[in-house]
PDB file with SEQRES, HELIX, SHEET and CRYST1 records, atoms N, CA, C and O in Angstrom:
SEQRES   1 A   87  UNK UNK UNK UNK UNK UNK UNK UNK UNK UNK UNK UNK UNK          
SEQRES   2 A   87  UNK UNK UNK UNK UNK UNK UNK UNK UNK UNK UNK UNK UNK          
SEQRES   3 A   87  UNK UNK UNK UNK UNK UNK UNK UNK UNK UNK UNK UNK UNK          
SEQRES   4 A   87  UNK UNK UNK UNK UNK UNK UNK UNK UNK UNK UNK UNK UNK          
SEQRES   5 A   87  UNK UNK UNK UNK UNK UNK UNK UNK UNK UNK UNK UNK UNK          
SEQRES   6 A   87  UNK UNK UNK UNK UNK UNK UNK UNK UNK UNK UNK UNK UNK          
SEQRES   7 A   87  UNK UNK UNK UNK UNK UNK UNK UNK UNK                          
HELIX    1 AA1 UNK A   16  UNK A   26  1                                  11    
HELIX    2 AA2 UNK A   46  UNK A   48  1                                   3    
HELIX    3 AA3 UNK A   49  UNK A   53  3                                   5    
HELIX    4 AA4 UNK A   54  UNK A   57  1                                   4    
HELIX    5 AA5 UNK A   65  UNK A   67  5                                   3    
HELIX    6 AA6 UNK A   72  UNK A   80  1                                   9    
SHEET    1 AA1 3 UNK A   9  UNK A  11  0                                        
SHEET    2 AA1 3 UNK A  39  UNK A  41 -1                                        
SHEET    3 AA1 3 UNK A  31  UNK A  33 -1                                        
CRYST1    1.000    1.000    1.000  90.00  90.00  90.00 P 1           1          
ATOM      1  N   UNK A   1     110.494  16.192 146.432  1.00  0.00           N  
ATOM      2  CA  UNK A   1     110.625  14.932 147.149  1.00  0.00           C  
ATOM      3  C   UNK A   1     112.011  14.884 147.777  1.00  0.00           C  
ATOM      4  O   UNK A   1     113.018  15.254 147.173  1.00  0.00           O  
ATOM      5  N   UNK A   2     112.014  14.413 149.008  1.00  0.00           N  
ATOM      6  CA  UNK A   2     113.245  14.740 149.822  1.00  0.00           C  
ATOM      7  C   UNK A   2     113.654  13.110 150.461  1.00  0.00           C  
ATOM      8  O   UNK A   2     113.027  12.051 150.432  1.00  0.00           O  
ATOM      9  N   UNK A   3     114.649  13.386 150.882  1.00  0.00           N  
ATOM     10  CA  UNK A   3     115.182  11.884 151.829  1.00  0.00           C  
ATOM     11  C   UNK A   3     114.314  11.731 152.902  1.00  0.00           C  
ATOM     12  O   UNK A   3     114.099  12.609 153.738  1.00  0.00           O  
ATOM     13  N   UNK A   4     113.825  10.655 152.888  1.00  0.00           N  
ATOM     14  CA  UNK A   4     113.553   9.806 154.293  1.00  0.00           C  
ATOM     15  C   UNK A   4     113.480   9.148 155.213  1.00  0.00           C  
ATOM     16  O   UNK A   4     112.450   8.572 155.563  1.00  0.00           O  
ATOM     17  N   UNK A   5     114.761   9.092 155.899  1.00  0.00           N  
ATOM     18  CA  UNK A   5     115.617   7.878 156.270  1.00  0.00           C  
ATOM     19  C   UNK A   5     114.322   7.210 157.323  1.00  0.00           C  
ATOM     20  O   UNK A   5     113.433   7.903 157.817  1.00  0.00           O  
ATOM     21  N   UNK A   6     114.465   5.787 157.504  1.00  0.00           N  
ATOM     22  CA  UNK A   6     113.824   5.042 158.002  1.00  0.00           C  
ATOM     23  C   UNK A   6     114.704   3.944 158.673  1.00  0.00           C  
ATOM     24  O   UNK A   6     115.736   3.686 158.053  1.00  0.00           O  
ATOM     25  N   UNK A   7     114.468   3.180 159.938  1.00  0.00           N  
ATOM     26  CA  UNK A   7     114.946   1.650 159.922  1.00  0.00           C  
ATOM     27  C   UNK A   7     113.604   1.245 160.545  1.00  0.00           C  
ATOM     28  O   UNK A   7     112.790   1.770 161.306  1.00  0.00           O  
ATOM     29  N   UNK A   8     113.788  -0.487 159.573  1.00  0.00           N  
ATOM     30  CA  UNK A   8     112.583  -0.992 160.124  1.00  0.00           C  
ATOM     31  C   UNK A   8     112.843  -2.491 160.399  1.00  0.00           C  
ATOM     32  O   UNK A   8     114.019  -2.767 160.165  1.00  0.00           O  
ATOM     33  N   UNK A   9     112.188  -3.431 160.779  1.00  0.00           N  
ATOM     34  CA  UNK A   9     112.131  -4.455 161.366  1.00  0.00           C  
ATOM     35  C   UNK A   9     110.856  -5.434 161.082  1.00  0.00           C  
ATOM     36  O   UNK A   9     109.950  -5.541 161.908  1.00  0.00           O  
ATOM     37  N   UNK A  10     110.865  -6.301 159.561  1.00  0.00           N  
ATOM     38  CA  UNK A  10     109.720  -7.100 159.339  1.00  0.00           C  
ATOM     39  C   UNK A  10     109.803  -8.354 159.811  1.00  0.00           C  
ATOM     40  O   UNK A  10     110.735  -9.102 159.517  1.00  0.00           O  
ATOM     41  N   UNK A  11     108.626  -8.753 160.746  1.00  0.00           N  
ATOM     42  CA  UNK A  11     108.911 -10.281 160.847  1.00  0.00           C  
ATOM     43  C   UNK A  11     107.313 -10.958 160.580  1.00  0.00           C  
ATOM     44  O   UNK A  11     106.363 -10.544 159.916  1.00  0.00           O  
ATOM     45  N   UNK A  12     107.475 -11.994 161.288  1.00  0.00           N  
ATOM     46  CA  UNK A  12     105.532 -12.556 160.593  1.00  0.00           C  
ATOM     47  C   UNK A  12     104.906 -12.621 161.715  1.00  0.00           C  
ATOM     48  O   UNK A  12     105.344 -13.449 162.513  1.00  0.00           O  
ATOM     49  N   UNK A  13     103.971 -11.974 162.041  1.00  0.00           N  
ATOM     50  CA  UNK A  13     102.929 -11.879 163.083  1.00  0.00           C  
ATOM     51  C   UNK A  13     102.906 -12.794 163.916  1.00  0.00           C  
ATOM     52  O   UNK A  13     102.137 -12.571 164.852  1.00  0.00           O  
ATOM     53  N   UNK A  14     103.378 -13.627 163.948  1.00  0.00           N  
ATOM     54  CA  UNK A  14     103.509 -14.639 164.936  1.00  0.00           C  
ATOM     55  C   UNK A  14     104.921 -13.995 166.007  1.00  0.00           C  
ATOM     56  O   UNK A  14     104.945 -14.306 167.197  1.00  0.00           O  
ATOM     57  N   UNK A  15     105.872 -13.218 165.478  1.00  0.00           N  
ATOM     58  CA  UNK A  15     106.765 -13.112 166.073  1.00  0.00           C  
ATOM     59  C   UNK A  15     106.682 -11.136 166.731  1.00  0.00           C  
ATOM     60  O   UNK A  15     107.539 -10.261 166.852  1.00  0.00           O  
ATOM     61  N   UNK A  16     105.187 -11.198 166.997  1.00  0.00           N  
ATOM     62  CA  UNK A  16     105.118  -9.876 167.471  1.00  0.00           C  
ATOM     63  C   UNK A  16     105.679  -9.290 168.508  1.00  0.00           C  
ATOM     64  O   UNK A  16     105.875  -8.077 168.576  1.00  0.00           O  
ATOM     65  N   UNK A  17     106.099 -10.471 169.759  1.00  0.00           N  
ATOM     66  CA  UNK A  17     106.194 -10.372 170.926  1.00  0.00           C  
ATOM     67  C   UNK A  17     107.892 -10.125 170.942  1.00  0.00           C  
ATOM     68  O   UNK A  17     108.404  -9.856 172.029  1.00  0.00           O  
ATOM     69  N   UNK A  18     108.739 -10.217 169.750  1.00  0.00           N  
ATOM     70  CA  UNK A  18     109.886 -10.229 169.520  1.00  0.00           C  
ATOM     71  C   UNK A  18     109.986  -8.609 169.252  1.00  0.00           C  
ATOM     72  O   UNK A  18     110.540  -7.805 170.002  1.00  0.00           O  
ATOM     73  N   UNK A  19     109.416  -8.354 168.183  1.00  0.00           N  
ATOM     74  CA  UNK A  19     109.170  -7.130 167.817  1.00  0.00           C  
ATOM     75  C   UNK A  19     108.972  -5.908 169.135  1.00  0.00           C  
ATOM     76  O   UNK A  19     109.601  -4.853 169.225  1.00  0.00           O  
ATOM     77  N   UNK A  20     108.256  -6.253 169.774  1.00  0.00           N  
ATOM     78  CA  UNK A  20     107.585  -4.966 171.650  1.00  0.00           C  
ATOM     79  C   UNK A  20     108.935  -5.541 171.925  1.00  0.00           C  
ATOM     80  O   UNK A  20     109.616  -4.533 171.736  1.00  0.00           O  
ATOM     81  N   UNK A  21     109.759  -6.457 172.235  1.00  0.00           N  
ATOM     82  CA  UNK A  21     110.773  -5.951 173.224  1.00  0.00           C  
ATOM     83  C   UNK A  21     111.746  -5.485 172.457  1.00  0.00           C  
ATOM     84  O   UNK A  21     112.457  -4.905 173.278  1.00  0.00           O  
ATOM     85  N   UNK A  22     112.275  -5.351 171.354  1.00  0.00           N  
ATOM     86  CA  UNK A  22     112.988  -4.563 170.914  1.00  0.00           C  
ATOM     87  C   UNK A  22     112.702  -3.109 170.487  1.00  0.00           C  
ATOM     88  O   UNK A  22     113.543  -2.210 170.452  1.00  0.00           O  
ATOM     89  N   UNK A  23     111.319  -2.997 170.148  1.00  0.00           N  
ATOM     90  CA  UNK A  23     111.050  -1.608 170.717  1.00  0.00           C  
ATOM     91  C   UNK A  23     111.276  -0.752 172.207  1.00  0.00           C  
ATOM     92  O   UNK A  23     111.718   0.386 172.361  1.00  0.00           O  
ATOM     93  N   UNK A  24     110.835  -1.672 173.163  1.00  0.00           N  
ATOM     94  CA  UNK A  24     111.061  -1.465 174.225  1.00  0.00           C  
ATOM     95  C   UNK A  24     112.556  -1.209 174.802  1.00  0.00           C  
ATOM     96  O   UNK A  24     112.970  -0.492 175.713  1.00  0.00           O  
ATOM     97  N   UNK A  25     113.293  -2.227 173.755  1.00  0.00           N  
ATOM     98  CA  UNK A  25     114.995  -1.949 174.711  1.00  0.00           C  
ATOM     99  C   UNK A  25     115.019  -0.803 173.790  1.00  0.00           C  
ATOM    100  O   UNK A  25     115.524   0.022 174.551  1.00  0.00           O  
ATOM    101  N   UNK A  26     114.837  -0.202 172.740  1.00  0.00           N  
ATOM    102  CA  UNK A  26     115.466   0.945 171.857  1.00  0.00           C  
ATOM    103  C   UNK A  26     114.754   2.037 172.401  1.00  0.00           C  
ATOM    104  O   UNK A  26     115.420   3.060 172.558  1.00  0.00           O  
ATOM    105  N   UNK A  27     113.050   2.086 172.868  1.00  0.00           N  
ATOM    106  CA  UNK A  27     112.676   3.099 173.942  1.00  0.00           C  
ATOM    107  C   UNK A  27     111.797   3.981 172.751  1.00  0.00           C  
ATOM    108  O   UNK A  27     110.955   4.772 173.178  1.00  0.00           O  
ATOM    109  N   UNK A  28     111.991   3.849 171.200  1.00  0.00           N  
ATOM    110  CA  UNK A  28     111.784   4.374 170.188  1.00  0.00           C  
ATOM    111  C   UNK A  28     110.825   3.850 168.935  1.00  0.00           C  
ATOM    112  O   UNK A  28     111.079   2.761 168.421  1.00  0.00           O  
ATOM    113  N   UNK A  29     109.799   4.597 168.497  1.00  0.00           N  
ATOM    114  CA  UNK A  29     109.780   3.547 167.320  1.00  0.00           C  
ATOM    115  C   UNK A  29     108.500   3.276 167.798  1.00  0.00           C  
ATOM    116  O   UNK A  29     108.143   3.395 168.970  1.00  0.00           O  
ATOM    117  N   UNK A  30     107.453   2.712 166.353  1.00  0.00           N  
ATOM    118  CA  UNK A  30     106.492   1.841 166.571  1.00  0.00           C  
ATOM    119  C   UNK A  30     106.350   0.647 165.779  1.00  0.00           C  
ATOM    120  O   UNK A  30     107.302   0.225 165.122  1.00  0.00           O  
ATOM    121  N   UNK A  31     105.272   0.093 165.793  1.00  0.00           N  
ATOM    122  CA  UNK A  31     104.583  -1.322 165.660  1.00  0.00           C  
ATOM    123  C   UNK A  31     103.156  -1.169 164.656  1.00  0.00           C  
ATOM    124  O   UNK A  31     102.048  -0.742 164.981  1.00  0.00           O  
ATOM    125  N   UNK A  32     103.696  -1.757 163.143  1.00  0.00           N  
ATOM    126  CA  UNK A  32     102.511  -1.702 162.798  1.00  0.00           C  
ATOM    127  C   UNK A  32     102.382  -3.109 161.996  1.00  0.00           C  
ATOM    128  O   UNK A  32     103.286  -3.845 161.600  1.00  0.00           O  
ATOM    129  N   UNK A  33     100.910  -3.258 161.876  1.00  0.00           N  
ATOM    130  CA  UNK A  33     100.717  -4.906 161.648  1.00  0.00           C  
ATOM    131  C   UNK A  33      99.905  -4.604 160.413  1.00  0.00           C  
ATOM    132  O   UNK A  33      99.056  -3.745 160.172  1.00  0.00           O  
ATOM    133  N   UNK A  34     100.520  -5.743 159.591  1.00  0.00           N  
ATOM    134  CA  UNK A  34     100.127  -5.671 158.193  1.00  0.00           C  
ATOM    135  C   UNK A  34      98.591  -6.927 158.238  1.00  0.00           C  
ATOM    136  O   UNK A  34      98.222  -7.691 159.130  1.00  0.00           O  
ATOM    137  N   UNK A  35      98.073  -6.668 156.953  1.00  0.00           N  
ATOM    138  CA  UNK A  35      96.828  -7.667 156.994  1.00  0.00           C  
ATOM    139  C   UNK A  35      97.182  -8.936 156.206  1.00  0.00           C  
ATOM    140  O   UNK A  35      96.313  -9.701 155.787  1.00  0.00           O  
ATOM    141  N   UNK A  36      98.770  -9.162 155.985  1.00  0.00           N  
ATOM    142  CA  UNK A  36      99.180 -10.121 155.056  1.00  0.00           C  
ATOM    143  C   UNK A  36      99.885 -10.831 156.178  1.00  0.00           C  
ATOM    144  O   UNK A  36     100.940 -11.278 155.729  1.00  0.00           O  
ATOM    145  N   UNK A  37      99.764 -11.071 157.239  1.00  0.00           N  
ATOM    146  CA  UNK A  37     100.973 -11.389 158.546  1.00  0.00           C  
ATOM    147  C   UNK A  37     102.040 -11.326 158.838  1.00  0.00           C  
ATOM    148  O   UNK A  37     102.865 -12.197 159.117  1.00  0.00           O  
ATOM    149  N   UNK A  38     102.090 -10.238 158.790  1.00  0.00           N  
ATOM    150  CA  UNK A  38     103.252  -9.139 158.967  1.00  0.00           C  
ATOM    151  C   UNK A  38     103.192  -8.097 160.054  1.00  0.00           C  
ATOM    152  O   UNK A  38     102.290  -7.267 160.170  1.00  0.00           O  
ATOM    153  N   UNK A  39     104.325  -8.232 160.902  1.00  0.00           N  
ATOM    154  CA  UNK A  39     104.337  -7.013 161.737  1.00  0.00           C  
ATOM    155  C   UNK A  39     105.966  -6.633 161.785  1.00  0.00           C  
ATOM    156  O   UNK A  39     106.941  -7.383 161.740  1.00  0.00           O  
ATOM    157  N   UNK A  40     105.849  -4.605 161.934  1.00  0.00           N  
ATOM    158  CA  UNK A  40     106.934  -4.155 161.281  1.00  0.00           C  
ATOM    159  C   UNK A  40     107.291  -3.316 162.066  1.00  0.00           C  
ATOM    160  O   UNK A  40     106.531  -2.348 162.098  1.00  0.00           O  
ATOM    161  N   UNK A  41     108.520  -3.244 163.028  1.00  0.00           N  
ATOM    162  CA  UNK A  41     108.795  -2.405 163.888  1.00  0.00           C  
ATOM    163  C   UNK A  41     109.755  -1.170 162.847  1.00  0.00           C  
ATOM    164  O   UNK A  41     110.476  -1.540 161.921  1.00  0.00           O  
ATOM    165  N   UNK A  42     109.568   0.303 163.240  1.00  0.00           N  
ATOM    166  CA  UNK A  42     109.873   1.095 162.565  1.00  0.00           C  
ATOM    167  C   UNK A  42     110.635   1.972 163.286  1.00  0.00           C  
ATOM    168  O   UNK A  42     110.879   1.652 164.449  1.00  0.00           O  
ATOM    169  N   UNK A  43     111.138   3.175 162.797  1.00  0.00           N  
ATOM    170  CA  UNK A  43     111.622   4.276 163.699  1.00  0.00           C  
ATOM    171  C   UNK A  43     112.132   4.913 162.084  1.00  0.00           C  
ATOM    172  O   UNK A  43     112.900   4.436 161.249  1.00  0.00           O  
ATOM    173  N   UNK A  44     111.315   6.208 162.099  1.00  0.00           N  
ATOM    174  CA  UNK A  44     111.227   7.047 161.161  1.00  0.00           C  
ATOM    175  C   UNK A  44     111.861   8.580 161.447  1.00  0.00           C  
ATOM    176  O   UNK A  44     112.335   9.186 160.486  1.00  0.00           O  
ATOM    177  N   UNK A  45     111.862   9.062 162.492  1.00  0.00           N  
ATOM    178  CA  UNK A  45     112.487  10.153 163.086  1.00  0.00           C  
ATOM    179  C   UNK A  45     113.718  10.311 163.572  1.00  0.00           C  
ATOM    180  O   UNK A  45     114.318   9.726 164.474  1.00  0.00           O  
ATOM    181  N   UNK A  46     114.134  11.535 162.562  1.00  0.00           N  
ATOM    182  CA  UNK A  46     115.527  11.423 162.384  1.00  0.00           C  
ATOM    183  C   UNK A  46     116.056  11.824 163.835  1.00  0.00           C  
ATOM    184  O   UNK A  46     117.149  11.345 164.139  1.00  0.00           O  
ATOM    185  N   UNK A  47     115.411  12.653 164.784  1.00  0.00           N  
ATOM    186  CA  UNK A  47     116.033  12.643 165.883  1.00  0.00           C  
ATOM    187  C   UNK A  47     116.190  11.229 166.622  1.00  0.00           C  
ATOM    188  O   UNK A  47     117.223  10.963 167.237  1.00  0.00           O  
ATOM    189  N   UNK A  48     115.229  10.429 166.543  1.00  0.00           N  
ATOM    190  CA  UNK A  48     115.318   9.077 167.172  1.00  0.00           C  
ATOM    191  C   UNK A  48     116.480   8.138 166.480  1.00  0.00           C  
ATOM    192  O   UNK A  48     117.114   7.368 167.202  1.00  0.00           O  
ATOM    193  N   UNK A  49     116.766   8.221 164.980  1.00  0.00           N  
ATOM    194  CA  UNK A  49     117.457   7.354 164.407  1.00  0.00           C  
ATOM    195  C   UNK A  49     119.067   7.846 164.700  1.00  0.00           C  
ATOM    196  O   UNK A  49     120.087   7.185 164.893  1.00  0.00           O  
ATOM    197  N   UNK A  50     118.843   9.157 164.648  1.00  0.00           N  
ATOM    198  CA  UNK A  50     120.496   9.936 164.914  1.00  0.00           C  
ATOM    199  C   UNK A  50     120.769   9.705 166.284  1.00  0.00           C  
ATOM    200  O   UNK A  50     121.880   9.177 166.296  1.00  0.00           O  
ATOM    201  N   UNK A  51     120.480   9.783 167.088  1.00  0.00           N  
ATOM    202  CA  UNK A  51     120.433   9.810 169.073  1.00  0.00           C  
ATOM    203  C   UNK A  51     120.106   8.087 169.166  1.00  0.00           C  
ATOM    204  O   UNK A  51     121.063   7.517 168.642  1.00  0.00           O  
ATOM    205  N   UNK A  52     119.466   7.459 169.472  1.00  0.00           N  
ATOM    206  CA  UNK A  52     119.225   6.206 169.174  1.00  0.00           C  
ATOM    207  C   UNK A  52     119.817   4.971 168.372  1.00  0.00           C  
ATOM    208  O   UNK A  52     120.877   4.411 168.651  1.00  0.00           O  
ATOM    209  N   UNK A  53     119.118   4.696 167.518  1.00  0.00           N  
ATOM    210  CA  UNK A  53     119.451   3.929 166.433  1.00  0.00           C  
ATOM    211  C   UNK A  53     120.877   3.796 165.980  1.00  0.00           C  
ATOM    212  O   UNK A  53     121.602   2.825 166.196  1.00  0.00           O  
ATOM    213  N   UNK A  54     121.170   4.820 165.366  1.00  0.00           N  
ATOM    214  CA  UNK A  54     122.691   4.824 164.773  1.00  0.00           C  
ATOM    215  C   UNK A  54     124.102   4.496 165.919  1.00  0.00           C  
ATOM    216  O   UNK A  54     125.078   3.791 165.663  1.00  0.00           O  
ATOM    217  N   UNK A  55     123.860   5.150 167.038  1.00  0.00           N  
ATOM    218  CA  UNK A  55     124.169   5.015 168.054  1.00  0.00           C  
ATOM    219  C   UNK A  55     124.746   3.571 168.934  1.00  0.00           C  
ATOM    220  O   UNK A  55     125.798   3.212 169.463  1.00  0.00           O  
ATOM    221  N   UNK A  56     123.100   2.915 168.682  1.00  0.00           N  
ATOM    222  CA  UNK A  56     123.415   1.274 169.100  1.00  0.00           C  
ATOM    223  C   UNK A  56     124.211   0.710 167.574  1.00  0.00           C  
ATOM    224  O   UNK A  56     125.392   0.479 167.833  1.00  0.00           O  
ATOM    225  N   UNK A  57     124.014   0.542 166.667  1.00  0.00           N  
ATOM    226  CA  UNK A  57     124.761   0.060 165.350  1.00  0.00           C  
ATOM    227  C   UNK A  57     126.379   0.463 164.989  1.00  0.00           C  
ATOM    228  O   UNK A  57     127.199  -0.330 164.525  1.00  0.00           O  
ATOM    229  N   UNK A  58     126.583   1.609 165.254  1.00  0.00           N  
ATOM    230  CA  UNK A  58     128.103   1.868 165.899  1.00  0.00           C  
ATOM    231  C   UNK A  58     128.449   1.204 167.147  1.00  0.00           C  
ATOM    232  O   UNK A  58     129.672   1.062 167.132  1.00  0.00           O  
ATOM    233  N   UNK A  59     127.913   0.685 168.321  1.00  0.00           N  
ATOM    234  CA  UNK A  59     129.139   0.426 169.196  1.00  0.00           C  
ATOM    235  C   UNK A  59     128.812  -1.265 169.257  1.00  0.00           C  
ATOM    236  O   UNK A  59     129.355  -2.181 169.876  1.00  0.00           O  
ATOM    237  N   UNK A  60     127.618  -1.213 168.275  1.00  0.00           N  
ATOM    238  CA  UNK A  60     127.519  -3.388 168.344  1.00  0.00           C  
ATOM    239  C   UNK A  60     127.208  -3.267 166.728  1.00  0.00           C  
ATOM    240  O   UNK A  60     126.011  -3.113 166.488  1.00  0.00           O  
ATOM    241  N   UNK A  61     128.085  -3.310 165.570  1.00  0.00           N  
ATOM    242  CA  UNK A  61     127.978  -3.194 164.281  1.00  0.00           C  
ATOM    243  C   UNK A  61     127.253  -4.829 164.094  1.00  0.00           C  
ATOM    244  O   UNK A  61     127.359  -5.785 164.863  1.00  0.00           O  
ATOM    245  N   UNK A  62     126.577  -4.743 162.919  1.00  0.00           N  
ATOM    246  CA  UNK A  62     126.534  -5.783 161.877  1.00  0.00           C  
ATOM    247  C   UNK A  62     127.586  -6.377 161.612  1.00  0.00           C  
ATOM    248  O   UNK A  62     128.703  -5.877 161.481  1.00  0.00           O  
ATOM    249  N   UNK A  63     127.171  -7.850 161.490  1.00  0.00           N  
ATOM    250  CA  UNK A  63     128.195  -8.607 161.039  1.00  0.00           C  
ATOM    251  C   UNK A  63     127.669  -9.325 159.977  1.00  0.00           C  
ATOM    252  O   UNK A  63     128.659  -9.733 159.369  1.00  0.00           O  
ATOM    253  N   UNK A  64     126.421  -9.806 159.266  1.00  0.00           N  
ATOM    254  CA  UNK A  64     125.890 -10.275 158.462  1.00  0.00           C  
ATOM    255  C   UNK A  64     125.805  -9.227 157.144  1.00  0.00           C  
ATOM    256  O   UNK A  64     126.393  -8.146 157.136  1.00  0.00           O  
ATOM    257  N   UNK A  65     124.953  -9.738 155.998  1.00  0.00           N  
ATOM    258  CA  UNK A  65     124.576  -9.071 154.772  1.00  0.00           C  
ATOM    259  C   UNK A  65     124.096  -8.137 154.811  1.00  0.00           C  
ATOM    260  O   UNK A  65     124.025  -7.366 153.854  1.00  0.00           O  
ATOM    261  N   UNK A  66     123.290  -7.793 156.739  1.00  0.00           N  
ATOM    262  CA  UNK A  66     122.599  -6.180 156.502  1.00  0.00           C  
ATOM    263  C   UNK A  66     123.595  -5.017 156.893  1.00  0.00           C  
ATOM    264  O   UNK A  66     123.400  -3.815 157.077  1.00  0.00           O  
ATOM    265  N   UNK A  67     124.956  -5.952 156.966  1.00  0.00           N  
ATOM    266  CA  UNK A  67     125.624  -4.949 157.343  1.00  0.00           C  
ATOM    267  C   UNK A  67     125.635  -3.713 155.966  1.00  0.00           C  
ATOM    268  O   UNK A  67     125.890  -2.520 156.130  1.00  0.00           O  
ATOM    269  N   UNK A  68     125.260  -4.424 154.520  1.00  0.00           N  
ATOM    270  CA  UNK A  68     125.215  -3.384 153.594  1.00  0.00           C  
ATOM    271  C   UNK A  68     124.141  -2.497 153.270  1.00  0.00           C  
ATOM    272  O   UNK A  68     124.201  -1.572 152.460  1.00  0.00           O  
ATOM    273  N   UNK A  69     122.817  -2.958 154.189  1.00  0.00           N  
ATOM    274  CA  UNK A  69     121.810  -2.149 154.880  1.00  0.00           C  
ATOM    275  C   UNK A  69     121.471  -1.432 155.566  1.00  0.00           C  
ATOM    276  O   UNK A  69     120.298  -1.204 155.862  1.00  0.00           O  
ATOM    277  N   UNK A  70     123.106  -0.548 156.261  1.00  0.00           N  
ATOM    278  CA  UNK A  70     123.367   0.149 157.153  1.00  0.00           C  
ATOM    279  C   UNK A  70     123.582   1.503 156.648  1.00  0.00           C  
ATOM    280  O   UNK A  70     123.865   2.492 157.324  1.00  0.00           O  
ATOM    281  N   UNK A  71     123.434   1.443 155.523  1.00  0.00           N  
ATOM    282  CA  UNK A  71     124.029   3.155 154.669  1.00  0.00           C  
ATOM    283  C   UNK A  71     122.968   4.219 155.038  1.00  0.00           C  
ATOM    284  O   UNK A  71     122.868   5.354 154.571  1.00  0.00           O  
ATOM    285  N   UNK A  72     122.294   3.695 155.854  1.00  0.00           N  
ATOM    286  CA  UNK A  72     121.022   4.821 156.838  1.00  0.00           C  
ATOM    287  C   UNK A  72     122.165   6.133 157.298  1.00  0.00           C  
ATOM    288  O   UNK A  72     121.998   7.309 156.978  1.00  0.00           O  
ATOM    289  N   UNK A  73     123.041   5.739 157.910  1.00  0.00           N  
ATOM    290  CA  UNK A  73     123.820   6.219 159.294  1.00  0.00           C  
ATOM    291  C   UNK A  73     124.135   7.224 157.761  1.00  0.00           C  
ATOM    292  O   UNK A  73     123.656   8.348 157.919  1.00  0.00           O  
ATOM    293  N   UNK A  74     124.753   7.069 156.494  1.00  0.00           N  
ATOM    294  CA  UNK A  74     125.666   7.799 155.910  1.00  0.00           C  
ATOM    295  C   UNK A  74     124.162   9.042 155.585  1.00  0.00           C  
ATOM    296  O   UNK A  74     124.066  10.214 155.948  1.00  0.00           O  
ATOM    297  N   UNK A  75     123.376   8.362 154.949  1.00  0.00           N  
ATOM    298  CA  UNK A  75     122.369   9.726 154.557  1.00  0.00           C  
ATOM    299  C   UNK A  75     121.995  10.489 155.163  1.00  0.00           C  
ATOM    300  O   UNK A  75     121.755  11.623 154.748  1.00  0.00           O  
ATOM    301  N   UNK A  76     121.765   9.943 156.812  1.00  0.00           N  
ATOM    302  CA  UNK A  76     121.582  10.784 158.065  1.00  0.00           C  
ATOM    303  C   UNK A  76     122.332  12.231 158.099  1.00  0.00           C  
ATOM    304  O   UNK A  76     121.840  13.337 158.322  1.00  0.00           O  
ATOM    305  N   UNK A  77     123.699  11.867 157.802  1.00  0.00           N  
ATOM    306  CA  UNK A  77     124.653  13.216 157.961  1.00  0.00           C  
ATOM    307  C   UNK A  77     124.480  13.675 156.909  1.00  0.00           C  
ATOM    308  O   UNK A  77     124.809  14.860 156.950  1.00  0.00           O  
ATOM    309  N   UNK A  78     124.102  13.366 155.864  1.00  0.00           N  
ATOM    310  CA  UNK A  78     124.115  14.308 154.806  1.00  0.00           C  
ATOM    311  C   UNK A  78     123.468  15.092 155.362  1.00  0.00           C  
ATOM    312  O   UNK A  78     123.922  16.206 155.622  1.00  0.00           O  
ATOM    313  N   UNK A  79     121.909  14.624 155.780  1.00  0.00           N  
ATOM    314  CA  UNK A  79     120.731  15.435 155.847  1.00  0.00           C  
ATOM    315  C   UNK A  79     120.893  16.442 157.098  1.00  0.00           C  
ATOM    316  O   UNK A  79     120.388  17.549 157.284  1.00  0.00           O  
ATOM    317  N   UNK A  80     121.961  15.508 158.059  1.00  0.00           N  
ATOM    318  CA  UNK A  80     122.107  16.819 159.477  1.00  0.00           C  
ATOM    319  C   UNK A  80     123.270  18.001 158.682  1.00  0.00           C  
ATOM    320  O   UNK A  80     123.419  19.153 159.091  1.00  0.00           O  
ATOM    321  N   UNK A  81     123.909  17.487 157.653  1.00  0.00           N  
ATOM    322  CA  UNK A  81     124.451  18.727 157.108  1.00  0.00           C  
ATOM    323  C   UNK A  81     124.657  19.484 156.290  1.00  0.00           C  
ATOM    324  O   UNK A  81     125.598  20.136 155.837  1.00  0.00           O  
ATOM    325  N   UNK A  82     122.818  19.204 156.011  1.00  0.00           N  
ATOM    326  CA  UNK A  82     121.992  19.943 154.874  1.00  0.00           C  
ATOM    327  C   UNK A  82     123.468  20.140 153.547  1.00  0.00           C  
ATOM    328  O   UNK A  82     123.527  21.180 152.891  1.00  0.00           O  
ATOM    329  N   UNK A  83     124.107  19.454 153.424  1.00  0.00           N  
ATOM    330  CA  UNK A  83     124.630  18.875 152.117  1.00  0.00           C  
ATOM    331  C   UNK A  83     124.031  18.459 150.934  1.00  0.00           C  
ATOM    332  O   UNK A  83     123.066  17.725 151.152  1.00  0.00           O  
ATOM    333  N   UNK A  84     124.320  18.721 149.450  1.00  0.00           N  
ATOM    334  CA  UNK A  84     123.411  18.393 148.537  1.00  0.00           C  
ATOM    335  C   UNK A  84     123.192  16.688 148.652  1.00  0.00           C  
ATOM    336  O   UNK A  84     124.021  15.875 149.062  1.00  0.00           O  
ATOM    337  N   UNK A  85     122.045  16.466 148.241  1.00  0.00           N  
ATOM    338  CA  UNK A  85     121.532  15.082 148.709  1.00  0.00           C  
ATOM    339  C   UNK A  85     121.623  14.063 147.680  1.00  0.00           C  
ATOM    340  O   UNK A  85     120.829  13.141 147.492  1.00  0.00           O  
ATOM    341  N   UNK A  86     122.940  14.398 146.878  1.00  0.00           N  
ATOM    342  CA  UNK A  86     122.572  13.278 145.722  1.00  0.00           C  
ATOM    343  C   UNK A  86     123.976  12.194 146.011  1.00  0.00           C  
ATOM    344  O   UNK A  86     125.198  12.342 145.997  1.00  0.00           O  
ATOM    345  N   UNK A  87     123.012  11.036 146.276  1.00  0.00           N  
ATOM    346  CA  UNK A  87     123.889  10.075 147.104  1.00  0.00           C  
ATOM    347  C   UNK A  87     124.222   9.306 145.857  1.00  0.00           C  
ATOM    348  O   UNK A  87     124.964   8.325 145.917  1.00  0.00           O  
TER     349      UNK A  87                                                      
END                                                                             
């Protein structure tokens, strides 16, 4: 079992239309809708999260509580530098 970095984006099905344009400005990523009313924008690929993702979060950081939800960016490099993975 290996690392799997992920970022995702839950909101409540009502706010789907929030969800497509921020997929859309990131260009990355999909949309999946839960049967509990939930829809969850994702981006699972580390080329998308390394080139992309991490990318926008460095030059417009967090300023709230998820800023401690950001430790994506640190496991990323582990994994681009096949470093032992025990975080």
């Amino acid at each position: 079992m290996g690392v799997e970095p992920s970022f995702n984006i839950g909101l409540h099905s009502r706010d789907l239309p929030l969800l497509e344009k921020i997929q859309t400005f990131f260009g990355v990523g999909n949309i999946s809708i839960g049967n509990n009313n939930t829809a969850i924008y994702y981006v699972a690929s580390v080329q998308d999260l390394t080139n992309v993702i991490i990318p926008h979060f460095d030059m417009f950081p967090l300023i709230t509580k998820k800023r401690a939800d950001y430790i994506l960016k640190s496991a990323l490099e582990i994994i681009h530098r096949k470093e032992p993975k025990n975080l």
